[in-house]
N, C-alpha and C positions, 0 to 999 in steps of 0.2 A: 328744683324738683326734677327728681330723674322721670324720664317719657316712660311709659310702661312698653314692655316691649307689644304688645297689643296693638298701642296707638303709632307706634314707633313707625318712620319712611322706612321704604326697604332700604333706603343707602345706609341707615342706620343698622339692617338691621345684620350684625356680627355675630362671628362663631362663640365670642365669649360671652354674650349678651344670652345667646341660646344655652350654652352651656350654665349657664348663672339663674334662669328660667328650669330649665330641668333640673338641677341639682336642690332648687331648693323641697323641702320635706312635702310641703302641706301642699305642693302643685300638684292638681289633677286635673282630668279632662272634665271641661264644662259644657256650659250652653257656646261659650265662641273658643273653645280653643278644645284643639284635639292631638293626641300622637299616635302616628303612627311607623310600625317600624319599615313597614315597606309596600310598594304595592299591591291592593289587593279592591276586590271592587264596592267592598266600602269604603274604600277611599269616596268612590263618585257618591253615594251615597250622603256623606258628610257633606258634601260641597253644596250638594244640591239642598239637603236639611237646612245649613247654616246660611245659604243664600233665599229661601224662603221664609227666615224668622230673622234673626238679627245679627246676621254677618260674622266673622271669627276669622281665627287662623289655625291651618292645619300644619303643625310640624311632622315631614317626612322624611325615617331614621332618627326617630327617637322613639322609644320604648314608653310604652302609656308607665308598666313602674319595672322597676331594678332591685336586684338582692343589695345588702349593704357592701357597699365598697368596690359596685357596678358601676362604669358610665351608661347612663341612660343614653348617653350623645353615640351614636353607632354608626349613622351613614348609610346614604346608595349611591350605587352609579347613577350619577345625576340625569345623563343625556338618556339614559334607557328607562328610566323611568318617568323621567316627563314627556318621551315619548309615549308612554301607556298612559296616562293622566289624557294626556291630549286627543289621543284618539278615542279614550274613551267618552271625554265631555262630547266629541260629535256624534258617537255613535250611541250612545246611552241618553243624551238629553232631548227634551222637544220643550222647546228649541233649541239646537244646537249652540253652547256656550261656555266658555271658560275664563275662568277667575283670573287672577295676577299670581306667578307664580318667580321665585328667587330662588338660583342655587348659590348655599351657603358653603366653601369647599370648609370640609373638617383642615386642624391646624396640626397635623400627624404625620402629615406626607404619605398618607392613605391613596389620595385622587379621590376619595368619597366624600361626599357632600350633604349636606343638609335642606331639602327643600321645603320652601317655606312657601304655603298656599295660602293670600290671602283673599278672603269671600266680601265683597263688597253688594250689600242687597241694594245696593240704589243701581249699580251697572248690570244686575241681573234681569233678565226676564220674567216676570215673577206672575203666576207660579212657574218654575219650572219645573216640568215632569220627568219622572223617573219611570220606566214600566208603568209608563199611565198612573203613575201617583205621585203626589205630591209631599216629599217629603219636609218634614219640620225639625227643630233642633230644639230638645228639652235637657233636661241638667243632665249630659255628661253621655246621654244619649240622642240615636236617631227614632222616631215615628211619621208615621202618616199621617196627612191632614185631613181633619173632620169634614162634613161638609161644609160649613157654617166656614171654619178657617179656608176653604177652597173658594168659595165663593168671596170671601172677606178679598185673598191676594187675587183674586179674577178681579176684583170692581174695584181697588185700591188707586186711589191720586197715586200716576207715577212723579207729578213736579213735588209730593210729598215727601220726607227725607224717612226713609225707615226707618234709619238709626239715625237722628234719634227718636223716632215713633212720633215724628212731626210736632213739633216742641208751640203751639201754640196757645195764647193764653187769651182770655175774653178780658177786655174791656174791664174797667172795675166804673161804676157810677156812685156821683160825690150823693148822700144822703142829704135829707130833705127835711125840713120842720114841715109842720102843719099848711103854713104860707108859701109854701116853697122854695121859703130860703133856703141855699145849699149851711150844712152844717159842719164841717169841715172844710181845712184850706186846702190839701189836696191827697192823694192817694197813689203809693206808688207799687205798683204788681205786675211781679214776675213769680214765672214758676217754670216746672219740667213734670214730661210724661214718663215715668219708668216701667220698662215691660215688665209682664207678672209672670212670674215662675208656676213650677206646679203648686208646691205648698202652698202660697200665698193663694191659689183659683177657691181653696176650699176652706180655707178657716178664717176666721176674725182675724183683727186686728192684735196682736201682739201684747200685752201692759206692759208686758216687761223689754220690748224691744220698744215701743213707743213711752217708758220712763227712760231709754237708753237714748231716743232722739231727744228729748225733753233737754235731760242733761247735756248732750253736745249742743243745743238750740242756746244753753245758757250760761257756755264755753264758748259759742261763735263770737266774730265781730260782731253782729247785731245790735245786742245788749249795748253792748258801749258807744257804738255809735248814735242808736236811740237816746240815751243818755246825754251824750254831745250835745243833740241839738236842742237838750231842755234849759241847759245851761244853769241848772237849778231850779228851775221855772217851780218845775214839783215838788211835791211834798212826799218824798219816796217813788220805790215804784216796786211792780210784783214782778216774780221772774217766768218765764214762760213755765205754764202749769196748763192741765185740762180744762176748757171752760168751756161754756156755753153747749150747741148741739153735736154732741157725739154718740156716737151707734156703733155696733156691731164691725163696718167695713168703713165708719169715714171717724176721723181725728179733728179736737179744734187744739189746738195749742197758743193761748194768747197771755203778750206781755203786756203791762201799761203803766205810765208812769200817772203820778198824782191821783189826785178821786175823781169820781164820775161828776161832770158836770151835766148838767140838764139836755146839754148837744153831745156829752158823752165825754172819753178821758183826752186830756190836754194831747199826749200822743198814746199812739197801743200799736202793736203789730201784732198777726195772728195766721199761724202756717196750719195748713189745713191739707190733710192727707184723706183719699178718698181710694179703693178698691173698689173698682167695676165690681156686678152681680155677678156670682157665680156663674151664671147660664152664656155670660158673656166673657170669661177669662181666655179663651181660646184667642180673642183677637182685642184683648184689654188692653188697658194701663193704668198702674196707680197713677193719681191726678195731686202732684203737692202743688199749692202756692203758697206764696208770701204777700201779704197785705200789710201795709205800713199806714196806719194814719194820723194826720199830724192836726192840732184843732190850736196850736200856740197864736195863731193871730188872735183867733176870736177868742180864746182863755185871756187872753193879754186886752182884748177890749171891754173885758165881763168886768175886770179887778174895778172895786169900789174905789179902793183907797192910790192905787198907781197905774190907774187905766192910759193905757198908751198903744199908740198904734205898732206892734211889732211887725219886721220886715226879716224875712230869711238871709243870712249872709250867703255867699255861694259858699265858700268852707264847709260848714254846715251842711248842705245840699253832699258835696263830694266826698265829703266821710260818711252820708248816708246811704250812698249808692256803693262807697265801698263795701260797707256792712251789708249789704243787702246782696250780692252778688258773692264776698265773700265769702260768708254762712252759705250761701249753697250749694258751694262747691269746696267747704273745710271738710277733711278727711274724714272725721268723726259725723259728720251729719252723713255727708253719702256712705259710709259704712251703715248708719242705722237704715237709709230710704232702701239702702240692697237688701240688707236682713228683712225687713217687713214685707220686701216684695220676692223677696226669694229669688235674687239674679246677682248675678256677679257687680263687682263695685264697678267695674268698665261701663257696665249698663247706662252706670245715672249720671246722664248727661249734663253737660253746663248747660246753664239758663240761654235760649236766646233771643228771647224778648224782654222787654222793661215796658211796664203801661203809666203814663201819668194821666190822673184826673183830677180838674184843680175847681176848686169853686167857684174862687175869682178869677179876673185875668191873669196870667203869669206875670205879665208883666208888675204887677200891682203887688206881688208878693217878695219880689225880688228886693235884698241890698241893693242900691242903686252903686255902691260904689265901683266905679271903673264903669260903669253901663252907662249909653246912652241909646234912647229911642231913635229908630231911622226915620228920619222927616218925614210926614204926616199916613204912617203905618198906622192902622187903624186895624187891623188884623185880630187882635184881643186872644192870642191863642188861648185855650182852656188846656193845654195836657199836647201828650202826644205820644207815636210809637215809638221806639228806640231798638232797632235792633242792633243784635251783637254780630262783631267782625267775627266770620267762622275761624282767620285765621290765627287771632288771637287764641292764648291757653289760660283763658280768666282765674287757673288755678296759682297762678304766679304772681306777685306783686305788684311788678313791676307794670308785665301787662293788663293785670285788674286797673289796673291807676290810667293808661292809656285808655280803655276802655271808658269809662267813668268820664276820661278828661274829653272825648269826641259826642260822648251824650250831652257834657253840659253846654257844649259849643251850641249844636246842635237844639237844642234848649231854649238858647238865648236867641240863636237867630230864630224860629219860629215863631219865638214871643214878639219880633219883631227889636229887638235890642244888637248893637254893637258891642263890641269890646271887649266880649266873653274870653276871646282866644288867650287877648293881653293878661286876663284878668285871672285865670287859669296858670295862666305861667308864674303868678306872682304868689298865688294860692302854693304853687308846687315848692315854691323860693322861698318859702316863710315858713315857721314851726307852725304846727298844727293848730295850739293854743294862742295862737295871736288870730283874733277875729276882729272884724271891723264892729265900732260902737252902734249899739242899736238905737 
């Protein structure tokens, strides 16, 4: 997968890569990306906009648009112009501050360059002021910030990460019978915050862009990996569709395989999208999770006729977490979470928490094969946190599968269990479809 030039290092980032950015049709200036052809003092403006909301790059000498058969790629004199860039962040900002800035030389034999600004909100001051105000960055222009957004970047966690609008997710708790048995075997949740644009502050939810998630939800891995782990257990299953509480600004979207038993369906997952109230979109974020939950032990101990104690294989486990990380970072799902929130695809961050919550011990759930307990570990984990490597790009295969492979480690040793590592590498060594007997 190619880096978008957005996310791109600067070593990356090259004259053709810029060129191949501006030429294409449908590029315009957004909430994090802007052109301009030379300096002028919205330049400072921009920087200050896109380092109080959510960070961007500004390309300088290149033309916001072009006639046909125009380069948009133009050039400045690099050194005089980032001489004016610089002096202005000191003497325009409170507090004085300047972004990361790259001169890109044109490939003309011009001596003109291309500079590339970019706006990182976690290394800004935030707010920072312009003329005593604080500027913000909405589609494709600059405004000022409300009071409510002034106050919001005045009292803001700075160990929170603004972009991505601090990605943290609650706890899911395993449901209860009457007796308070837990009813299910365990639950696994992750999600992400995506900022909300203008459009999305003030109208409902979408049908037609939330039947467009619908259908990427049931093109993701998800489905099939949910699938995977029923091994047939069920007796069909439904595709993600609308169910249960939906309103106006929040979405249920849930899949399940077989019927509802009396503790509920053998497994279901169900992605739930939520829009902040109106009155608070100024410093919002839509709220998606994923909830996955699995009831196959206790379905497997209900059967009259082949009651048996079922045990999770780890396989099993590592193609659910693949599905599960997958789907939220496949193309087609963050194109619909952008559309309904009205921000660019760059916006919707990968996941970077995983929640487990288990009924029983972990330990008690797991294929024992390849696992042993560590001598007299009494620890009985129930679940845990899991976070993700920032520097992993969960969008890639490869590293989605590293990813997955350091949770389940992780996993095992907390449950207090050996071998995980071993047993992981033999999972990778082996076709999918060969699982250990239950």
């Amino acid at each position: 997968m190619v880096t978008p030039l957005f996310a791109a290092s600067m070593a990356d980032l090259t004259i053709e890569r810029i060129r191949a950015l501006a030429a294409r049709p449908d590029q315009v200036e957004s909430q994090t990306l802007e052109f301009k052809r030379e300096y002028s003092s919205s330049l400072l403006k921009s920087i200050a906009a896109m380092a109080n909301t959510y960070g961007g790059m500004i390309l300088v000498g290149v033309n916001d648009r072009a006639a046909d058969g125009e380069d948009r790629v133009v050039g400045v004199d690099a050194q005089s112009v980032l001489d004016q860039i610089v002096s202005g962040c000191y003497e325009k900002f409170d507090p004085p501050w300047e972004p990361k800035f790259i001169s890109v030389p044109l490939d003309d034999g011009s001596g003109l360059s291309v500079i590339v600004i970019k706006v990182d909100p976690n290394a800004a001051p935030r707010p920072l002021l312009m003329d005593m105000k604080a500027p913000i960055r909405l589609s494709g222009r600059n405004a000022s910030a409300d009071r409510d957004r002034l106050l919001a970047l005045a009292r803001e966690d700075r160990l929170a990460d603004a972009v991505p609008m601090g990605q943290h997710v609650t706890s899911p708790q395993i449901p209860q019978d009457n007796e308070g048995s837990p009813t299910a075997d365990f639950i696994f949740r992750t999600g992400i915050n995506v900022p909300i644009g203008e459009a999305a502050a003030w109208r409902p939810l979408s049908e037609r862009t939330l039947a467009t998630l619908t259908q990427a939800l049931n093109n993701a891995p998800l489905p099939r990996a949910l699938l995977g782990i029923c091994h047939g257990a069920a007796d069909g299953f439904h595709p993600f569709r609308r169910a249960g509480f939906n309103r106006s600004r929040r979405a249920r979207l849930a899949w399940h395989a077989g019927s509802k038993e009396p503790a509920g369906f053998p497994v279901e997952a169900v992605v739930t999208v939520a829009l902040p109230d109106a009155h608070a979109v100024n410093h919002g974020v839509a709220q998606v999770q994923i909830d996955v939950i699995s009831r196959l032990r206790r379905f497997a101990a209900s059967l009259e006729a082949h009651k048996f104690d079922y045990l999770y294989p780890v396989p099993d486990l590592c193609g659910l977490l693949e599905g599960i990380v997958g789907t939220i970072v496949d193309p087609a799902v963050v194109a619909a979470l952008a559309d309904l929130a009205d921000v660019e695809e760059v916006l919707v961050s990968q996941p970077q928490q995983l929640h487990l919550a288990t009924g029983d011990a972990v330990v008690s759930l797991l294929h024992p094969e390849g696992l042993a307990p560590v001598p007299d570990d009494t620890s009985g984990s129930h679940g845990g946190i899991f976070i993700a490597n920032p520097a992993l790009d969960l969008r890639m295969e490869s590293e989605r599968r590293e990813q997955v492979d350091n949770w389940m480690q992780q996993l095992g040793l907390d449950a207090g269990l050996i071998g995980m590592e071993e047993l992981i590498d033999r999972v990778r060594a082996t076709p999918s479809d060969n699982v250990p007997a239950r």
